[in-house]
C-alpha positions in Angstrom: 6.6 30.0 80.3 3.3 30.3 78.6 2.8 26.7 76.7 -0.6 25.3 77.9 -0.7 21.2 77.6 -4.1 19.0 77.5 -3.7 15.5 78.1 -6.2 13.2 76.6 -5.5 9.4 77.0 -6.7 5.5 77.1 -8.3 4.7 80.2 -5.2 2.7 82.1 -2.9 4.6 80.7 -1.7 6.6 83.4 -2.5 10.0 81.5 -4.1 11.6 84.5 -1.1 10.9 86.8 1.6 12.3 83.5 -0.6 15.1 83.7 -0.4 15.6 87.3 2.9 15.1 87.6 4.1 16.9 84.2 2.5 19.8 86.0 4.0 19.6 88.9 7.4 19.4 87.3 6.5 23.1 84.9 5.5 24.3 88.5 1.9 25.0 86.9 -1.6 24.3 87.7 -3.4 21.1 86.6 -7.1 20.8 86.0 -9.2 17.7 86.0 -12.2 17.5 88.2 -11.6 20.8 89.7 -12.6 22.6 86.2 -16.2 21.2 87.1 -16.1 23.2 90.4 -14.7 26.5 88.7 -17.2 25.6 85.5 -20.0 25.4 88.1 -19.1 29.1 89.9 -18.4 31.0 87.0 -21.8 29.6 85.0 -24.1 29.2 87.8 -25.0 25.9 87.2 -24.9 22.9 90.2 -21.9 21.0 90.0 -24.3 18.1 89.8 -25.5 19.0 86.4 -21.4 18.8 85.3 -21.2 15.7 87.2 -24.1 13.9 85.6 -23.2 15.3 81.7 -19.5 13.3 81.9 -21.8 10.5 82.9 -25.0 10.9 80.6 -23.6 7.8 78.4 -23.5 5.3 81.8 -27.0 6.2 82.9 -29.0 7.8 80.8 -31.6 7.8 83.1 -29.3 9.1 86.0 -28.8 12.3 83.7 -32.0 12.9 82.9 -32.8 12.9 86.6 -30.4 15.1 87.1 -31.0 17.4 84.5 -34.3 17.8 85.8 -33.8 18.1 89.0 -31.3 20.9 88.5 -32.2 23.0 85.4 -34.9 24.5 87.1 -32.7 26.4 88.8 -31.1 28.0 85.9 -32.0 31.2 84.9 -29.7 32.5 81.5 -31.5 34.6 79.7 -28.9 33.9 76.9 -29.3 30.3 76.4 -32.8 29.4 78.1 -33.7 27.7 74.6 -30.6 26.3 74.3 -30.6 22.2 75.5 -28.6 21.6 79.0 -26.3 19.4 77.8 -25.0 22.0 75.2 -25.3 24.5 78.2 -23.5 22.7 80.3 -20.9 22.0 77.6 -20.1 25.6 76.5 -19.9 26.6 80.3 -17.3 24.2 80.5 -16.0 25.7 76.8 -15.7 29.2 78.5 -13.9 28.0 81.8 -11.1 26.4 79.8 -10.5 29.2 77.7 -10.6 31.7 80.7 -8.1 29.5 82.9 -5.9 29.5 79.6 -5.7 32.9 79.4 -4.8 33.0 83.4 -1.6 31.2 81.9 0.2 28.3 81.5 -1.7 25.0 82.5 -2.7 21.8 82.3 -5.8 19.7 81.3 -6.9 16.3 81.7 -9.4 15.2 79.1 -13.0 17.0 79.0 -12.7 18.1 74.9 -9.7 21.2 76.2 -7.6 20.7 73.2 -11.0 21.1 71.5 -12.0 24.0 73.1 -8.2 25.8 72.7 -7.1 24.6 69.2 -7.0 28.4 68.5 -4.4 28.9 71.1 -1.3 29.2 69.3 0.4 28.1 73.1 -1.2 25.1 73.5 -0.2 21.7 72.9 -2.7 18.7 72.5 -1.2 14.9 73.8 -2.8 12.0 73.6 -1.5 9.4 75.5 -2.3 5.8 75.3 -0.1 2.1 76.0 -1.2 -1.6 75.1 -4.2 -3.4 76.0 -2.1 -6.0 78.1 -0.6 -3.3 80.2 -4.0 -1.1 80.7 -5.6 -4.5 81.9 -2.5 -4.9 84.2 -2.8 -1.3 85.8 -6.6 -1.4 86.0 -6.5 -4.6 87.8 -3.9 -3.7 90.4 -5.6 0.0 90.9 -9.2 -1.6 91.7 -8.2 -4.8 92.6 -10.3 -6.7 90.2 -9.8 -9.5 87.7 -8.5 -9.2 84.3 -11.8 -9.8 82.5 -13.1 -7.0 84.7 -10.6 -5.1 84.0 -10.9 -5.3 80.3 -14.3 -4.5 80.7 -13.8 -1.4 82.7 -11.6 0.1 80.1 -14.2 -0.6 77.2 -16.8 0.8 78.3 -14.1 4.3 80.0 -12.9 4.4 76.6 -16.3 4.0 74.6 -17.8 6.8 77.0 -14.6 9.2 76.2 -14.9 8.6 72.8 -18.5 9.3 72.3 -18.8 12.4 74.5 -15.7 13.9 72.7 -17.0 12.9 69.3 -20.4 13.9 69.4 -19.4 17.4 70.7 -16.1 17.7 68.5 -15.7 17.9 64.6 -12.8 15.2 64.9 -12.3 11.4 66.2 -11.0 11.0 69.8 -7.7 8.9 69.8 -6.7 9.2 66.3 -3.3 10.7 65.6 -4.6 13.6 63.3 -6.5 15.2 66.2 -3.8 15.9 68.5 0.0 17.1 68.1 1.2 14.6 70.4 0.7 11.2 70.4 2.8 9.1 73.5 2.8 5.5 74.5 3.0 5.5 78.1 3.8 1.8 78.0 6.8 2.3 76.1 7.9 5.3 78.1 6.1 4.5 81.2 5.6 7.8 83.6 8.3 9.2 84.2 10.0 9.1 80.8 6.4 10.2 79.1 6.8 13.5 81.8 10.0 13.5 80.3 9.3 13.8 76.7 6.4 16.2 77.5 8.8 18.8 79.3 11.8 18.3 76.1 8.5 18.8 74.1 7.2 22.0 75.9 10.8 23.4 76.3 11.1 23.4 72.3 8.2 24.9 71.8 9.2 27.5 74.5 12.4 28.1 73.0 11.2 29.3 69.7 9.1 26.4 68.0 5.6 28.5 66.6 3.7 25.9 65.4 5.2 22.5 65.4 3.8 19.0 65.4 5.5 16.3 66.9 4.4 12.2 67.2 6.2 10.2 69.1 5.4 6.8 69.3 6.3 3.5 69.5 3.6 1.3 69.5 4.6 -1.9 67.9 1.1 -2.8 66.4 1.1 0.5 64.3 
């Protein structure tokens, strides 16, 4: 098996659990916040600064903090005029594309189909379910209200969206941008893993460029 698989998704969702779990099935690695910790190593940079960029939109002052507090430490010759966010982006660019070519893989989120649309082996998935049932899911996992709830995924989802549109050419959770689009509501986990590894194992099997959409989202 080579096929690499990045999982981008609606917060509630369950698109970090497929991933994990899709992973585990293919008997490959999975990446989420560890690529921060391999990102960090291989650039030099302080975890931290990786830390705060995912959360620049929250608290912008946190990440300015942050930012300052760190970057002095930095000493690229390369990119020294370059600003950290961008730094801190392409060192995370350069890690995904090295673990790719380590072989097969998984990632959640952090702009990896982005960063391997040029790999013929990789698949991009977005996965996302209805509002009622994110609500439902967010509630039970923090133990919060519904309003809450609601809230929390508005404001996960607007800080996805704008850290993979501003340093992307396309528009996260529209269907052009990936080659798989799932409703995990419809599916729920274990059939979404499901699809995913029929998916992968056509692909695997001979399928050089192919571009499937499964989804069946009533409001469409």
């Amino acid at each position: 098996m080579n096929t690499i698989i990045t999982i981008s998704r609606q917060h509630g969702s369950a698109g970090r659990e497929i991933g994990m779990e899709l992973a585990k099935a293919l008997n490959i690695p999975c990446y989420d916040k560890e690529l921060l910790e391999r990102a960090s190593k291989d650039s030099g940079l302080a975890k931290e600064i990786f830390e705060a960029n995912e959360k620049r939109h929250t608290s912008s002052f946190l990440y300015s903090l942050v930012m300052d507090t760190y970057s002095y430490g930095y000493s690229s010759n390369v990119l020294s005029d370059m600003p950290l966010n961008q730094k801190v982006f392409l060192a995370q660019f350069d890690t995904i594309k090295t673990l790719a070519k380590e072989g097969p893989c998984v990632f959640i989120g952090r702009c990896a189909d982005y960063a391997l649309e040029a790999f013929p082996n990789c698949i991009s998935v977005f996965v996302h379910a209805d509002l009622r049932k994110r609500v439902r899911r967010i509630a039970a996992l923090n133990s919060v209200s519904d309003s809450k709830a609601k809230d929390i995924i508005a404001k996960v989802d607007k800080n996805r969206a704008s850290y993979y549109n501003y340093y992307t050419c396309k528009k996260w959770g529209e269907m052009e941008s990936y080659h798989v689009c799932l409703d995990s509501g419809q599916f729920g986990i274990d059939g979404t893993v499901d699809l995913l590894q029929a998916i992968v194992n056509k692909k695997e099997s001979g399928y050089k460029r192919a571009i499937f959409t499964v989804d069946s989202h009533k409001d469409a």
